[in-house]
N, C-alpha and C positions, 0 to 999 in steps of 0.2 A: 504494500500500500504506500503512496505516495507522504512524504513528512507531514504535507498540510491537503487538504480536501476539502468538498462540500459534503456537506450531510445531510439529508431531510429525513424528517420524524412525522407520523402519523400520528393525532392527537382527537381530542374530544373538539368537533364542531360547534364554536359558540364559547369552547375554553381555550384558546391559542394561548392568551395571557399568561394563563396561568402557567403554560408549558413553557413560555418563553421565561419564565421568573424561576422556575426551575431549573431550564437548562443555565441560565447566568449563573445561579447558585452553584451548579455541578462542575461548569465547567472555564466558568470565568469569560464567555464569550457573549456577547450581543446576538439573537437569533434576529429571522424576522418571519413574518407570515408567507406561505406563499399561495395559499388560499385556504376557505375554512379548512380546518382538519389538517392541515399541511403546514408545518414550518421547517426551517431550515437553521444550519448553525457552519462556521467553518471549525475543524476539526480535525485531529489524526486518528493513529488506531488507540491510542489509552483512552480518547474521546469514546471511540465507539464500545471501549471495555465500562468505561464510567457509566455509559447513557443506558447498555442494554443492562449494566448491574445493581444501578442506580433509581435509575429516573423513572416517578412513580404514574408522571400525568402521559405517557405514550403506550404506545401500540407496537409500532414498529420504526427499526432505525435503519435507512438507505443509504449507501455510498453512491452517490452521484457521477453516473458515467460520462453522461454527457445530453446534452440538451439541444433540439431542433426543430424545424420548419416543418410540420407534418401536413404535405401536398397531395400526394397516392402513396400507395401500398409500394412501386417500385421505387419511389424517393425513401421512401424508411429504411427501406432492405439496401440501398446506396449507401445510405448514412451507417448503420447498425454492419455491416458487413466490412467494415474497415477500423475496426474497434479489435485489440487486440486482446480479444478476452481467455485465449487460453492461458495469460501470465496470472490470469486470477481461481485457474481452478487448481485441482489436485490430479492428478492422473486418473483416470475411470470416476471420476466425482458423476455418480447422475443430475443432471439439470433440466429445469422448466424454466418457464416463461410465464408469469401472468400479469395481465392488460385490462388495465379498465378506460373508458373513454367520457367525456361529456364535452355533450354543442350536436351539430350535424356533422353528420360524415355519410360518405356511401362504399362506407365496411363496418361490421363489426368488433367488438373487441376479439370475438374472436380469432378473426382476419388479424389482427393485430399481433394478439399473439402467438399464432402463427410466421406470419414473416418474419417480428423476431425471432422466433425459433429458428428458422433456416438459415436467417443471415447470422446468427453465434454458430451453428453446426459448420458452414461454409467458413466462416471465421478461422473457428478452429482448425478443422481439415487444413487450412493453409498451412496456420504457426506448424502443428503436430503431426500435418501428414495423414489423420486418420477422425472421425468425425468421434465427439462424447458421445457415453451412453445416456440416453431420455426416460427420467421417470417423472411424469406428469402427476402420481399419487405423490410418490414419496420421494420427492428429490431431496436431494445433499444442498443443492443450489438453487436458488430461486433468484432469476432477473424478474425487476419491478419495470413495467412501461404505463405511464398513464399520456392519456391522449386529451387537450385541453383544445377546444376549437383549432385552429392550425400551428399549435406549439405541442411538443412532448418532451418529455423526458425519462430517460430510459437507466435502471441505478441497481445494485446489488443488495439483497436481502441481508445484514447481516443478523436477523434475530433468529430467522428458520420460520417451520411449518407453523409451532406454536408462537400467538401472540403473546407481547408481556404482559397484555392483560387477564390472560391466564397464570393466576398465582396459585402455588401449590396447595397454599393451604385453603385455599373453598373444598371441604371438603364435603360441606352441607351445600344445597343448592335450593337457597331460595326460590319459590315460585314465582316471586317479583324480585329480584336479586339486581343488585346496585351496581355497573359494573365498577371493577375495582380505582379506575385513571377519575372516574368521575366521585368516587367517594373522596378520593384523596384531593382533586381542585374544589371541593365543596369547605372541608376543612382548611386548606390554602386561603380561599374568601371569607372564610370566617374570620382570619388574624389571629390565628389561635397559638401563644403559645406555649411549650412544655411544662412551664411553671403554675400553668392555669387551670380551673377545672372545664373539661368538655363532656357536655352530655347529648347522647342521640336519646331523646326519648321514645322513639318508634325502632329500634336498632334492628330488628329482621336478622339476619346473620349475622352480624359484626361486623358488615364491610368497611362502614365510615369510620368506625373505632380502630380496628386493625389496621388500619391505612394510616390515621393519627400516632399512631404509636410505632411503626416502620420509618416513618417523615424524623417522627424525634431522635426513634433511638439510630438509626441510618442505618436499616439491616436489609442486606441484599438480596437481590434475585438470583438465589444460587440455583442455577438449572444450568442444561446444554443450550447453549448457541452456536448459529450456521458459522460466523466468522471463525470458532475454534477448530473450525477441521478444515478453514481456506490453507494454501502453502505458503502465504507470508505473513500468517499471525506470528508474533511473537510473545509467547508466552509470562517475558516479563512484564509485559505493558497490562496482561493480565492483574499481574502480581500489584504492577504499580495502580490501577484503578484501586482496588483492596484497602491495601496501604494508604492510601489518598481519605480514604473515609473511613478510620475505625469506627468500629459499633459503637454507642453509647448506652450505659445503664442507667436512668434515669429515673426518679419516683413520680410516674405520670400519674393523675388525676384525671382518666376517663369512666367514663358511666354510662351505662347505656338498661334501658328501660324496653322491656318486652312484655305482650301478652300472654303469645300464647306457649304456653310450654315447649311445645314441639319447636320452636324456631328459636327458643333462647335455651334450648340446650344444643343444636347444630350453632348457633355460634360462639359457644362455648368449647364447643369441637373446634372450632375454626380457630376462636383464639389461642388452646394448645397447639393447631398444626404451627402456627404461625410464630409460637414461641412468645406470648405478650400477654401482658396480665392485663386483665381488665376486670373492672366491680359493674358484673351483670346481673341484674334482678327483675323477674316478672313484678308486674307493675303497670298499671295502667295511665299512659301520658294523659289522659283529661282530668285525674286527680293526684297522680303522685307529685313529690317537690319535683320543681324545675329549676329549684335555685343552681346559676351556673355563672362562670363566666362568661359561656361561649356555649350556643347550644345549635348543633345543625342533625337536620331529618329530612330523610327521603319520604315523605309524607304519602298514603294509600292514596293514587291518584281517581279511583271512584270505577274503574273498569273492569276489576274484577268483585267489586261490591256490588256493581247491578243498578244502582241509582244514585243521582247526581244530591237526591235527599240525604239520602245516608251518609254521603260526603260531607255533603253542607253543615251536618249535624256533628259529623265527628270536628271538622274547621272548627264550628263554634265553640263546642266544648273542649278543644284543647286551647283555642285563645282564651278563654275566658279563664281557666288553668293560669295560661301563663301570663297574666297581666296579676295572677297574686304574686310573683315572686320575682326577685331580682335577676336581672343578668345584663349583661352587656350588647351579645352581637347574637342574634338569630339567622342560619341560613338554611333556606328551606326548598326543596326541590317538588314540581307538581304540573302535574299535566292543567290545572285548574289554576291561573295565578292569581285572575280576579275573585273568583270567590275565594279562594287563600287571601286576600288582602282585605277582602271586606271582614272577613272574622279574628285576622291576629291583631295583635297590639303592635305596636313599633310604629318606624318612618322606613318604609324602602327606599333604601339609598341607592341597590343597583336590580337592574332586572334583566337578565340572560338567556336569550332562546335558545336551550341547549338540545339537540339531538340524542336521544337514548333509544334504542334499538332503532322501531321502528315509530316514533314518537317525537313530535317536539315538544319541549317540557319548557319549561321555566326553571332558574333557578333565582329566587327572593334572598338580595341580603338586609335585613333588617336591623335597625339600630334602636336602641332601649324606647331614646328621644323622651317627650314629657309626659303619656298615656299611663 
């Protein structure tokens, strides 16, 4: 890999910020956006050991091949076909391709990744003499191409098949489950920090607690990544990401509040896989304390309740909860933000269309103010 590089990260749509306040924290560099869900940072490879072992608000981390003019299908395969990508594999590494596009075009992405594929096969054959092996399931290698109206850019997978948002320790699996990059930029907005107390009072698995307590103590995403079986990883840059961030033991103050048995003993599971203690107790947020410094919840957005009543009813009954007790800073996540705002207490200071699954949500930061 080259001393210095581009790099672009996949993030939560609607939380760029937060990613970029991250990666400056990680890695000392200024990112910038390169559209929702996509930013970018420059970087080498201890960057890319820091970002995929580190960094809590992404998805995936790309090494930037290079970028172009995308006219027809035989202009890409020109461009992509003069790209010396057997210095980046390993000898029999199997390799794919995949492509996503948005605007008009008249091909698909799957045309897409396609011609990629044959201009890296032709590629190689050149440098090597002899075409890689192709596995489309299970590659060793994965080339990234996204196709933007008549601009692409075409970059190397260093995370693998699995994303980082796949953390090991979900061992319980919510039926509304918080992905984990978005529990961790909810707590980011909240201004929370380790010396404070944080309380999820709806906590469902412990995604936003265990995400709080990873950010403080700085504990890694120890799993396989694609870069560690490239030919010019070097394993001390490994060692030095590590070294760069020792862990911290710290006496955190989180708390998190559950109904129903069944989901506050899976993440109770979870906080063991995960190695972090948390003070989890069944408990119902419309009357338990909420006294907190800092209190953030992915609130029942009303769609698997069935009615927008029973929504409305539970909104009231936990503002009305939480206008008895002290705290500072509320941030609240919810497919519903206007009826969320007509029944909590506070002043919204910011409001965020954020993308989760297949949903735009809200996310509410709210401040004490004089209510």
């Amino acid at each position: 890999m080259p001393p210095s590089h581009t790099l672009l990260a996949t993030t939560t749509p609607g939380l760029e910020a937060v990613a970029l306040q991250e990666l400056a924290e990680l890695t000392g560099q200024q990112g910038w956006v390169e559209h929702p869900g996509l930013v970018g940072l420059p970087g080498d490879e201890e960057t890319v050991c820091v970002l995929n072992l580190f960094a809590q608000s992404l998805y995936r981390v790309y090494l930037l091949l290079y970028r172009g003019t995308l006219t027809t299908l035989e202009a890409l395969y020109a461009q992509l076909v003069a790209l010396r990508v057997a210095d980046l594999l390993a000898p029999e590494q199997p390799l794919a391709v995949r492509a996503t596009r948005q605007g008009e075009h008249p091909f698909t992405s799957q045309d897409l990744a396609r011609v990629a594929g044959q201009a890296l096969l032709e590629s190689y054959q050149r440098q090597r003499g002899r075409r890689p092996p192709v596995n489309l399931d299970a590659p060793e290698v994965i080339f990234r191409l996204e196709a933007r109206d008549d601009r692409f850019w075409f970059a190397l997978d260093t995370t693998g098949l699995t994303s980082l948002a796949e953390r090991p320790y979900r061992r319980f699996a919510h039926p509304a489950a918080l992905k984990p990059p978005i529990a961790y930029a909810l707590v980011r907005l909240a201004g929370w920090h380790a010396e404070e107390t944080l309380l999820d009072p709806m906590c469902g698995s412990g995604t936003i607690l265990i995400e709080a307590a990873r950010y403080a103590c700085r504990l890694p995403n120890l799993r396989p990544f694609a870069f560690q079986r490239f030919p010019w990883h070097n394993p001390a840059c490994w060692q030095a990401a590590l070294a760069r961030y020792p862990a911290r033991h710290l006496p955190l103050r989180l708390l998190g509040y559950e109904i129903s048995p069944r989901f506050l003993a899976g993440a109770r599971d979870n906080a063991a896989a995960a190695g972090v203690a948390l003070q989890l107790l069944q408990a119902d947020a419309t009357t338990a304390c909420l006294a907190a410094d800092r209190l953030v919840v992915n609130v029942p957005y009303g769609i698997r309740m069935g009615s927008t009543r029973k929504v409305a009813r539970l909104y009231q009954a936990f503002g009305r909860n939480l206008a008895r007790w002290p705290w500072t800073t509320l941030v609240a996540m919810t497919a519903r933000p206007k009826l969320l705002q007509q029944h909590l207490p506070g002043v919204v200071q910011h409001d965020l269309e954020v993308r989760h699954g297949g949903l735009y949500t809200h996310v509410l930061v709210f401040g004490r103010g004089d209510t």
